[in-house]
C-alpha positions in Angstrom: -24.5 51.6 -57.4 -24.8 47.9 -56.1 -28.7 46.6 -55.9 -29.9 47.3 -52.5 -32.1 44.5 -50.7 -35.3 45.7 -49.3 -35.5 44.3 -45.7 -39.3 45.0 -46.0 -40.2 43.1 -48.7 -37.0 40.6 -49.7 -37.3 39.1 -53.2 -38.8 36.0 -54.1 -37.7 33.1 -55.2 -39.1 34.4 -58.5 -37.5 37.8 -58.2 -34.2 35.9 -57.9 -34.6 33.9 -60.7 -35.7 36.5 -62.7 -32.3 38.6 -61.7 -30.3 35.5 -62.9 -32.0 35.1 -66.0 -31.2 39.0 -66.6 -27.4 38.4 -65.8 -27.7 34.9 -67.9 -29.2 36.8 -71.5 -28.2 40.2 -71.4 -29.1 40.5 -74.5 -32.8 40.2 -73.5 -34.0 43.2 -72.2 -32.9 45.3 -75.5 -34.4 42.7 -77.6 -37.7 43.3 -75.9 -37.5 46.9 -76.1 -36.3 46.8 -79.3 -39.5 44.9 -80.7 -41.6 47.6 -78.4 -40.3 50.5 -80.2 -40.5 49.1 -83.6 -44.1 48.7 -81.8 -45.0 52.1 -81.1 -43.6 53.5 -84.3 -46.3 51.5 -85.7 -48.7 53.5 -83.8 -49.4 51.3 -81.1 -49.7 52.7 -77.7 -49.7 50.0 -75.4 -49.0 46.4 -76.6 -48.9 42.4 -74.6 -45.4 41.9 -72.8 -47.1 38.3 -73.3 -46.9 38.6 -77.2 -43.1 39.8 -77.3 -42.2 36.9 -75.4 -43.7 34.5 -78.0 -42.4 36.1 -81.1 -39.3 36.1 -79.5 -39.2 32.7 -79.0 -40.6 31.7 -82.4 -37.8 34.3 -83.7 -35.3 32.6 -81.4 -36.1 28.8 -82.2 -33.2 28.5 -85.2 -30.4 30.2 -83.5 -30.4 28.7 -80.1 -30.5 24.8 -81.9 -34.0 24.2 -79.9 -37.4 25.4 -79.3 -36.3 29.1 -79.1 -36.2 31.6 -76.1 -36.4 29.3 -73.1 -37.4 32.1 -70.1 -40.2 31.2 -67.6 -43.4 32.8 -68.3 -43.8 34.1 -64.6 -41.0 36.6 -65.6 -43.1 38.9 -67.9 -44.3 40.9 -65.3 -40.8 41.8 -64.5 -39.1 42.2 -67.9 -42.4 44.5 -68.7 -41.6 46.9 -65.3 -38.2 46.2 -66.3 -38.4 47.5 -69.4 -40.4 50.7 -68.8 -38.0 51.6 -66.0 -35.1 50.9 -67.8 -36.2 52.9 -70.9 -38.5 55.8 -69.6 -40.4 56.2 -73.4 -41.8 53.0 -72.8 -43.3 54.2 -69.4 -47.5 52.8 -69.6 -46.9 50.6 -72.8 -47.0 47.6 -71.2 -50.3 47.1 -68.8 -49.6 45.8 -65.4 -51.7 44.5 -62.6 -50.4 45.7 -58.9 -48.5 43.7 -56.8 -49.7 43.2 -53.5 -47.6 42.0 -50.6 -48.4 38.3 -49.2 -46.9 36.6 -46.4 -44.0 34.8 -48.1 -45.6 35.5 -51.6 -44.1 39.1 -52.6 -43.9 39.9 -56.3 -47.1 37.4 -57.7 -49.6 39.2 -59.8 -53.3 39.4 -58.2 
């Protein structure tokens, strides 16, 4: 089913760029939730979206011939809802703020 547009809210800029990183490392997402599951059979219930990012990068840093992962850090709000709709047993592991609507500013975290 191709990605409907909401006309009420269009994406952001950020949204966008966020949707382009997806396509650009699809190997992202099941990395992430790969390290959350490892995670939670651990025992811990809800864990930093913040923290995966880093660990990936500093897990990252000798394959990609750089400084690791290079993603923005305004896209961990969306890889964390990402993940947890993507793979429901995830569902309230990450904690999220709620995004409120702003004129021209949908999709930032307040």
């Amino acid at each position: 089913m191709p990605h409907q547009i909401n006309t009420v809210n269009p994406p952001t800029k950020l949204e966008i760029s966020w949707n382009s990183c997806k396509m650009r490392n699809k190997w992202l997402l099941p990395k992430l939730a790969e390290m959350a599951f490892e995670l939670k059979k651990l025992g811990y219930e809800n864990y930093s979206i913040n923290s995966l990012f880093e660990a990936l990068r500093w897990e990252t840093r000798h394959s990609t011939d750089d400084c690791g992962l290079k993603v923005n850090n305004n896209y961990r709000a969306f890889a964390a809802r990402d993940l947890m709709e993507k793979y429901p047993s995830l569902k309230g592991f990450f904690r999220l703020r709620k995004q409120k609507p702003r004129p021209n500013n949908w999709g930032q975290i307040h």
